[in-house]
The first five atom37 places (N, CA, C, CB, O) and aatype in JSON, in Angstrom:
{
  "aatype": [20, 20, 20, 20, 20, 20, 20, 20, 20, 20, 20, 20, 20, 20, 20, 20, 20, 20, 20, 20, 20, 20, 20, 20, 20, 20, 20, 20, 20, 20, 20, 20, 20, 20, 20, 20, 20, 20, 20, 20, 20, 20, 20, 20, 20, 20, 20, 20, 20, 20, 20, 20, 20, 20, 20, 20, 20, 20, 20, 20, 20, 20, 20, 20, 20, 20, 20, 20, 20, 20, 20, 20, 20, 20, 20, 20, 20, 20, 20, 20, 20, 20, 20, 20, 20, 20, 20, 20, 20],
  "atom_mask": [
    [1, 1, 1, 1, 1],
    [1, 1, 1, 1, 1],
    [1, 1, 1, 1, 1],
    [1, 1, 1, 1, 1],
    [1, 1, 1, 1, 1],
    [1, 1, 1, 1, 1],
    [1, 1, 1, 1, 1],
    [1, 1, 1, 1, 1],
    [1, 1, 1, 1, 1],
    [1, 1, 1, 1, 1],
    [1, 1, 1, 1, 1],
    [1, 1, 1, 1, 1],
    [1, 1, 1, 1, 1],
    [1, 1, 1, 1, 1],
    [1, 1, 1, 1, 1],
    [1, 1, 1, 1, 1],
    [1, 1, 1, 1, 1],
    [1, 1, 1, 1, 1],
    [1, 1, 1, 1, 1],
    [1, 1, 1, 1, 1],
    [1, 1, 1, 1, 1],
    [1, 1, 1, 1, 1],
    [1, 1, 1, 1, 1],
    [1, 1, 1, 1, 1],
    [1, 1, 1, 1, 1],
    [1, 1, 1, 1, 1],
    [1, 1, 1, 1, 1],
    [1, 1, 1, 1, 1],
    [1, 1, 1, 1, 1],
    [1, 1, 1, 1, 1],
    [1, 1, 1, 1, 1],
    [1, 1, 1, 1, 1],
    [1, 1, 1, 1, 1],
    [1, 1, 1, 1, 1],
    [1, 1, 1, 1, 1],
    [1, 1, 1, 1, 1],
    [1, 1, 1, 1, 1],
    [1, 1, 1, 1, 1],
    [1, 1, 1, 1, 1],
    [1, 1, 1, 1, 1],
    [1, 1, 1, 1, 1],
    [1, 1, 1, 1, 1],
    [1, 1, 1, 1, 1],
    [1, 1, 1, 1, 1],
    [1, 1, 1, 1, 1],
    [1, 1, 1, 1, 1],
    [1, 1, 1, 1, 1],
    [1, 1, 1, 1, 1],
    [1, 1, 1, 1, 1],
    [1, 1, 1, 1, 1],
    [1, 1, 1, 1, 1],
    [1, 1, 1, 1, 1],
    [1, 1, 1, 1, 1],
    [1, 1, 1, 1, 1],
    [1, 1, 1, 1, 1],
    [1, 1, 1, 1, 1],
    [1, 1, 1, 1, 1],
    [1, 1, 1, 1, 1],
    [1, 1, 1, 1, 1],
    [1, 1, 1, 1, 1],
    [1, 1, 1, 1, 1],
    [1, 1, 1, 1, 1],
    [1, 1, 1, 1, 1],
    [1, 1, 1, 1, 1],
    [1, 1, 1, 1, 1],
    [1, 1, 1, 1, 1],
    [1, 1, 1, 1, 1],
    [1, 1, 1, 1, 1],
    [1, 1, 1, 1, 1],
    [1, 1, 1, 1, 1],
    [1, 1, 1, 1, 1],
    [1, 1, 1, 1, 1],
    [1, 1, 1, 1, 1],
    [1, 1, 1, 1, 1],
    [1, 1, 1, 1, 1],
    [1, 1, 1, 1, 1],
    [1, 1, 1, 1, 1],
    [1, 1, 1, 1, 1],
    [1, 1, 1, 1, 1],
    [1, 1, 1, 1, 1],
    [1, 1, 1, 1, 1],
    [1, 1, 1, 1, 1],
    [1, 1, 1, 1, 1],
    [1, 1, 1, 1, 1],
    [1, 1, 1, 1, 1],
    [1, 1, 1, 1, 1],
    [1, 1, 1, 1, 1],
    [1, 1, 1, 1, 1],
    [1, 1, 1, 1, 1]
  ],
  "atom_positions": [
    [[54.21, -71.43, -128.38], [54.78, -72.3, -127.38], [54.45, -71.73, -126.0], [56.31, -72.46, -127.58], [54.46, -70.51, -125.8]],
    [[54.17, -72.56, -125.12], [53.33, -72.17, -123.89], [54.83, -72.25, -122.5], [51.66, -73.68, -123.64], [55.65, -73.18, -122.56]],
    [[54.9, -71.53, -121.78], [55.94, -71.1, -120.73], [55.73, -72.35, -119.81], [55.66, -69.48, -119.92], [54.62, -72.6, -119.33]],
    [[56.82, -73.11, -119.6], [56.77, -74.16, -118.58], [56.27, -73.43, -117.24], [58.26, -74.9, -118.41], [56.54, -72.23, -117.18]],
    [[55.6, -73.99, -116.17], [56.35, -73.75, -114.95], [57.08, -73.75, -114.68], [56.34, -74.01, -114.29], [57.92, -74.48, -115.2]],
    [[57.49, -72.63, -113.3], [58.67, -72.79, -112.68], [59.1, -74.27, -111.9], [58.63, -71.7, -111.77], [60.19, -74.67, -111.48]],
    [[57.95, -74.8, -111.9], [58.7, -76.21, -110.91], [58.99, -77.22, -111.52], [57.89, -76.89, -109.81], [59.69, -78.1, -111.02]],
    [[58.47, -77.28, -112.76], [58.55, -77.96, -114.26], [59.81, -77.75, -114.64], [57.57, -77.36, -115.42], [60.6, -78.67, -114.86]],
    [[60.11, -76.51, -114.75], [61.67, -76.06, -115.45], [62.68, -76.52, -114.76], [62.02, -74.52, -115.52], [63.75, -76.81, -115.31]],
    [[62.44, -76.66, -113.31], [63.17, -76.98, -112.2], [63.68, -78.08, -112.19], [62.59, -76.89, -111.2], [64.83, -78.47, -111.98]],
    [[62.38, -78.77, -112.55], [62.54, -80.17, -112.82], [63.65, -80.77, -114.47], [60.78, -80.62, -112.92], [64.4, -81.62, -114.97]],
    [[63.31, -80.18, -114.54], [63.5, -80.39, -116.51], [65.42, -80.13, -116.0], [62.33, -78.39, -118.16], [66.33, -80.97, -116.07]],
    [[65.49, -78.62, -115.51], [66.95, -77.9, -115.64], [67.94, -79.47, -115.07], [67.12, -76.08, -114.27], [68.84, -80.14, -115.58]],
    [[67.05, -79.55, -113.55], [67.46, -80.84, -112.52], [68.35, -82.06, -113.69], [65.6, -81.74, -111.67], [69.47, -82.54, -113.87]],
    [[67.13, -82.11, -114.18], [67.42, -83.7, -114.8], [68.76, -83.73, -116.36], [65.42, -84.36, -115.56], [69.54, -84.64, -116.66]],
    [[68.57, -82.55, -116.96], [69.42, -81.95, -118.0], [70.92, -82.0, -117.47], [68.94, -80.41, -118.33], [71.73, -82.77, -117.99]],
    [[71.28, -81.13, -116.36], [72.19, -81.47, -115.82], [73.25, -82.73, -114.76], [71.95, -80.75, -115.62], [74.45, -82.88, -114.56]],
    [[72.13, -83.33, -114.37], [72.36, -84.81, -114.03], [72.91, -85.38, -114.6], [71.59, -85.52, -113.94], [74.04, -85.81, -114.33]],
    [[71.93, -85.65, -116.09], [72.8, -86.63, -117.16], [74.13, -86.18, -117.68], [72.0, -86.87, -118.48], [75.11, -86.89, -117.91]],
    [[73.98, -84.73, -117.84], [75.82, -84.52, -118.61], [76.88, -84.6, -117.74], [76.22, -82.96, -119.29], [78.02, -84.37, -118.16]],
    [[76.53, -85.09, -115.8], [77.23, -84.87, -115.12], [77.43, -86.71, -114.89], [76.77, -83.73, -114.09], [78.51, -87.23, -114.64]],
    [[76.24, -87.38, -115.04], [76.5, -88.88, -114.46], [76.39, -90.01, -115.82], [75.13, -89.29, -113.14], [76.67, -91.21, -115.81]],
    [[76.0, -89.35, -116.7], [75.49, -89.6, -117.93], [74.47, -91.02, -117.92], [76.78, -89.72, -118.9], [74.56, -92.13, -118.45]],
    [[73.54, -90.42, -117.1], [72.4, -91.47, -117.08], [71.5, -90.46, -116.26], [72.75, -93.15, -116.27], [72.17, -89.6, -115.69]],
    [[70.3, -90.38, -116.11], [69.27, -90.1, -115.59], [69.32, -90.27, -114.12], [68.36, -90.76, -116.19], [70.05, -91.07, -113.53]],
    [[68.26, -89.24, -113.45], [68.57, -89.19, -111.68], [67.57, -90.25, -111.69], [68.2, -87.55, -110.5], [67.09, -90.72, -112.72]],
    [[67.25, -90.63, -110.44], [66.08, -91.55, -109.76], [65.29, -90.39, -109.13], [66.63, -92.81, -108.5], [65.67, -89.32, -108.66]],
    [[63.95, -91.02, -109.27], [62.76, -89.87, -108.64], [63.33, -89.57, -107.4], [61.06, -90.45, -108.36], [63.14, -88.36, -107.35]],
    [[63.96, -89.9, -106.28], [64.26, -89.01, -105.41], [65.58, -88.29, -105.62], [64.19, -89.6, -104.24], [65.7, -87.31, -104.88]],
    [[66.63, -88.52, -106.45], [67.56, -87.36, -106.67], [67.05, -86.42, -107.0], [68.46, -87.46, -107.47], [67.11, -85.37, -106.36]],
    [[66.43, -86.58, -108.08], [64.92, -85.32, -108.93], [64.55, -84.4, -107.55], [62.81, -86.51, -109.62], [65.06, -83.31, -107.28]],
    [[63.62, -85.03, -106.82], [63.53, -84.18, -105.71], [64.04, -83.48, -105.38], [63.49, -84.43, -104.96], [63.68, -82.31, -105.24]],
    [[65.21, -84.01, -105.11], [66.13, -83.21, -103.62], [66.94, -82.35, -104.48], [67.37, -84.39, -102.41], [67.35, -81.35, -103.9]],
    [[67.42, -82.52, -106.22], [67.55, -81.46, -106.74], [66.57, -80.21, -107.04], [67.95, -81.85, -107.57], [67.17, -79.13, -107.04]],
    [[65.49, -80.16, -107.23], [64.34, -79.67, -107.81], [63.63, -78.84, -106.72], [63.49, -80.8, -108.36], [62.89, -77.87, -106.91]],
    [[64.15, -79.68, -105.02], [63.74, -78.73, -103.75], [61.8, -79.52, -103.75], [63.97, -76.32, -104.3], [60.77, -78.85, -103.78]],
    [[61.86, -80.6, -103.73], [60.7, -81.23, -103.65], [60.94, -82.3, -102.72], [60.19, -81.66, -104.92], [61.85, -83.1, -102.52]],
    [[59.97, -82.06, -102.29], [60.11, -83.28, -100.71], [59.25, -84.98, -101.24], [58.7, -82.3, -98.79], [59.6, -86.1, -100.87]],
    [[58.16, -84.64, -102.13], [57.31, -85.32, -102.36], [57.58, -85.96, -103.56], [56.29, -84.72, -102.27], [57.92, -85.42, -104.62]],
    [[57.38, -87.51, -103.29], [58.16, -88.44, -104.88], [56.94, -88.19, -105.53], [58.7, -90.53, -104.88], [57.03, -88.05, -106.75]],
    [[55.95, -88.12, -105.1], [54.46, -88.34, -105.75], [54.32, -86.87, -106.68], [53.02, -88.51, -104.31], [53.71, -86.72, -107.74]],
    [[55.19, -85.73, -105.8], [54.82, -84.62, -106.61], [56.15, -84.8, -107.86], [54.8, -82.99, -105.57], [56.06, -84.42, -109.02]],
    [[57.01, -85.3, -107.41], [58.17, -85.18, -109.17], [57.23, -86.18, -110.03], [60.41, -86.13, -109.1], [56.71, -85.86, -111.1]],
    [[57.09, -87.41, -109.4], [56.35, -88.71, -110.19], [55.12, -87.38, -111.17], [55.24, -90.31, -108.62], [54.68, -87.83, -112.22]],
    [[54.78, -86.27, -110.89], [53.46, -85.98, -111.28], [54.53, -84.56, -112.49], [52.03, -85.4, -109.57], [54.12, -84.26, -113.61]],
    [[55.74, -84.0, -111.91], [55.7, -82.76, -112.89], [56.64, -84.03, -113.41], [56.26, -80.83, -112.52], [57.24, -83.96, -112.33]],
    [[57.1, -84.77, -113.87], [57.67, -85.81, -114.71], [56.96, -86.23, -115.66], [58.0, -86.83, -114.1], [57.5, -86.2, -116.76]],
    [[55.34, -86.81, -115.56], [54.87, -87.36, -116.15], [54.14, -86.0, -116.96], [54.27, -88.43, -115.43], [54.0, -85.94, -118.18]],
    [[53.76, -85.06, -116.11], [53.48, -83.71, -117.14], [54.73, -83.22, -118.3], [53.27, -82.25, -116.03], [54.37, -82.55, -119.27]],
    [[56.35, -83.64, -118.13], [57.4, -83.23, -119.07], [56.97, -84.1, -120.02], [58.94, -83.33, -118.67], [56.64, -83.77, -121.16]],
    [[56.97, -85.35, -119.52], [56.69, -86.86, -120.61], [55.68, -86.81, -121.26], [56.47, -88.27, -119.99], [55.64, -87.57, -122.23]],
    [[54.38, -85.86, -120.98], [53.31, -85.7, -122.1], [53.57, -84.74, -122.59], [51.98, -85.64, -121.86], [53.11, -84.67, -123.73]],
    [[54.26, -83.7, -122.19], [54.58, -82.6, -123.27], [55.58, -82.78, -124.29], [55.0, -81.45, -122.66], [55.88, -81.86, -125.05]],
    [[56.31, -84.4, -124.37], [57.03, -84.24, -125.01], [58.63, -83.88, -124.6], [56.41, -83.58, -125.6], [59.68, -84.15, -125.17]],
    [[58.42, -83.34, -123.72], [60.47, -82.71, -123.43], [61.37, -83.75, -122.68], [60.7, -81.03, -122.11], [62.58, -83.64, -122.46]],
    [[60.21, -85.17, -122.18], [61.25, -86.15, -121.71], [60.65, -87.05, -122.46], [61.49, -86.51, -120.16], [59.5, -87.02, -122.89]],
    [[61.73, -88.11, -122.65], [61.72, -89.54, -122.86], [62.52, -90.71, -121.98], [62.15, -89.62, -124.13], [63.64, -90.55, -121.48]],
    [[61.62, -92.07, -121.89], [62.41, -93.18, -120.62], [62.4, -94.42, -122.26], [60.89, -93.9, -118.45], [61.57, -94.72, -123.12]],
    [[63.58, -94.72, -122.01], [64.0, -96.26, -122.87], [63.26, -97.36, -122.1], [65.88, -96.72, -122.83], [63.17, -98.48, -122.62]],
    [[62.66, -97.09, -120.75], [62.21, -98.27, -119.61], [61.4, -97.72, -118.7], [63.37, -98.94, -118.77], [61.57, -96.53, -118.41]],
    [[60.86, -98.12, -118.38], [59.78, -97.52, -116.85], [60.92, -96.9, -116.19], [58.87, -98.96, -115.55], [60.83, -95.72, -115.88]],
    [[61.73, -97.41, -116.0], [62.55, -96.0, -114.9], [62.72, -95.18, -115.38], [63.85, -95.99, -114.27], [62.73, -95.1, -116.6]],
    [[62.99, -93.96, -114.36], [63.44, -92.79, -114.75], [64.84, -92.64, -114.64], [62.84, -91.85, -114.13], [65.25, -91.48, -114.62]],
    [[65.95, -93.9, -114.53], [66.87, -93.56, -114.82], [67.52, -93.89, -115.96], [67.32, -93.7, -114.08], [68.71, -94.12, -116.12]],
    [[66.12, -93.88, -117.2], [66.69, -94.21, -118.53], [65.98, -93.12, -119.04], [66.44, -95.7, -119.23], [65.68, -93.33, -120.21]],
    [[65.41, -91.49, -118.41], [65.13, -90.82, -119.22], [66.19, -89.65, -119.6], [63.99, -90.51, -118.88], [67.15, -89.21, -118.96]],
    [[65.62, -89.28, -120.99], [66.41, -88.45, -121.36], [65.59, -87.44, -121.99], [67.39, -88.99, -122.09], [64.46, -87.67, -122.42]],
    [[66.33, -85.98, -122.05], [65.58, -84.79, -122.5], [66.06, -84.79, -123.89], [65.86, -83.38, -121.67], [67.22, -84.86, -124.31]],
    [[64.61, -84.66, -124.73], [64.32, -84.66, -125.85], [64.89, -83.13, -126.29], [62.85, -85.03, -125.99], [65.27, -82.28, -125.47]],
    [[64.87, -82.95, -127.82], [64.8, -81.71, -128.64], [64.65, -80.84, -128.23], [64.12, -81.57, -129.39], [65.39, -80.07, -127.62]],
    [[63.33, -80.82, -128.6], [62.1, -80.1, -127.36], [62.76, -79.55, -126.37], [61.02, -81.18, -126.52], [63.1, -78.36, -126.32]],
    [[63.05, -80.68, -125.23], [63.17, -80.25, -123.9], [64.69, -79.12, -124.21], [63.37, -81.82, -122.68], [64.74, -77.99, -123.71]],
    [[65.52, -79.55, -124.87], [66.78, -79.0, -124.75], [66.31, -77.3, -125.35], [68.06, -80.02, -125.75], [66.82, -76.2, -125.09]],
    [[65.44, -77.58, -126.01], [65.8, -76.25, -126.76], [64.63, -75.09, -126.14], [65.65, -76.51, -128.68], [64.64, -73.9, -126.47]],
    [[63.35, -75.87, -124.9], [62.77, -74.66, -123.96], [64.04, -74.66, -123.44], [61.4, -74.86, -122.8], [64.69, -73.64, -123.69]],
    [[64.62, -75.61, -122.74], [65.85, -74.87, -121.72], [66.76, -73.54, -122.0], [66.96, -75.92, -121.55], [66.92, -72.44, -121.46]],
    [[67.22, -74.17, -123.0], [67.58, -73.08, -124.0], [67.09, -71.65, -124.03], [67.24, -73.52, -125.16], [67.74, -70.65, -123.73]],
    [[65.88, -71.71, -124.42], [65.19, -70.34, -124.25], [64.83, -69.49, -123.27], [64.3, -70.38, -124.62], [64.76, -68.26, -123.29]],
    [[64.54, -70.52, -122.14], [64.59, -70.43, -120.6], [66.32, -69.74, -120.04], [64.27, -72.27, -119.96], [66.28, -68.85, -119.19]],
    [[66.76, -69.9, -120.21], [68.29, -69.81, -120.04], [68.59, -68.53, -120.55], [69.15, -70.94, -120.79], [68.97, -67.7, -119.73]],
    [[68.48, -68.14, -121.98], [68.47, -67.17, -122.76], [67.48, -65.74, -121.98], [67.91, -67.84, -124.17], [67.83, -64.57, -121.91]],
    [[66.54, -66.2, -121.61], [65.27, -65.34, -121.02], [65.89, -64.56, -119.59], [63.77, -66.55, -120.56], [65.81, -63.43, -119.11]],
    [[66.53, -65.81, -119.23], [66.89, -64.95, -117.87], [68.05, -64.61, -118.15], [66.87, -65.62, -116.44], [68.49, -64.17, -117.09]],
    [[69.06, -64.51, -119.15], [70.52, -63.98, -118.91], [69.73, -62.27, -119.75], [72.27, -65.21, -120.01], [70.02, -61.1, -119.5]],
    [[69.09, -62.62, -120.36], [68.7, -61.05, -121.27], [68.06, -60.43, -119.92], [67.26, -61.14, -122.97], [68.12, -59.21, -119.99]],
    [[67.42, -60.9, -118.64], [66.43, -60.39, -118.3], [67.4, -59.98, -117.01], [65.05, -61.25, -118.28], [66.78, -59.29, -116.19]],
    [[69.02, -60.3, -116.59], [69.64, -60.45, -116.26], [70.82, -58.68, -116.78], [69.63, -61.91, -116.53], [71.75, -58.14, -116.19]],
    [[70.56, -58.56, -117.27], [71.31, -57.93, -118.43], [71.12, -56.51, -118.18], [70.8, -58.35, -119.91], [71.94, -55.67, -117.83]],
    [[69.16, -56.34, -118.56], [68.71, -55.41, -118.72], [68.05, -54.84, -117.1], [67.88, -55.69, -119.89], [67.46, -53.76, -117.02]]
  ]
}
């Protein structure tokens, strides 16, 4: 399994927590302005890189019907895990 980017993860962490907080998906500019991205064109681009890897899914062209897959939950997961051990030691 290959290490997300950091702006990827950013993105990914962004959107993970959104939904358990609004329980629906951000809009490409909440994404942003969580994620510390100024540019819709640049989330529109690490979005569509999560969505071919698999760690997101949209019920609809918007992105406020996507949701983080398996996958996505369980890099977070490991991501999360990585830095509390790395945190630790």
């Amino acid at each position: 399994m290959t290490r997300l980017k950091a702006r990827r993860m950013l993105v990914l962490e962004a959107i993970s927590s959104y939904i358990e907080t609004h329980g629906r998906g951000p809009t490409i500019r909440e994404i942003g302005v969580m994620a510390g991205l100024s540019s819709t064109s640049s989330v529109s681009y690490q979005l569509s890189q999560l969505e071919a890897g698999g760690l997101l899914v949209r019920a609809t062209r918007s992105w406020s019907s996507v949701e983080v897959t398996g996958t996505g939950r369980r890099r977070l997961a490991a991501a999360q895990n990585l830095t509390a051990d790395g945190a630790l030691g």
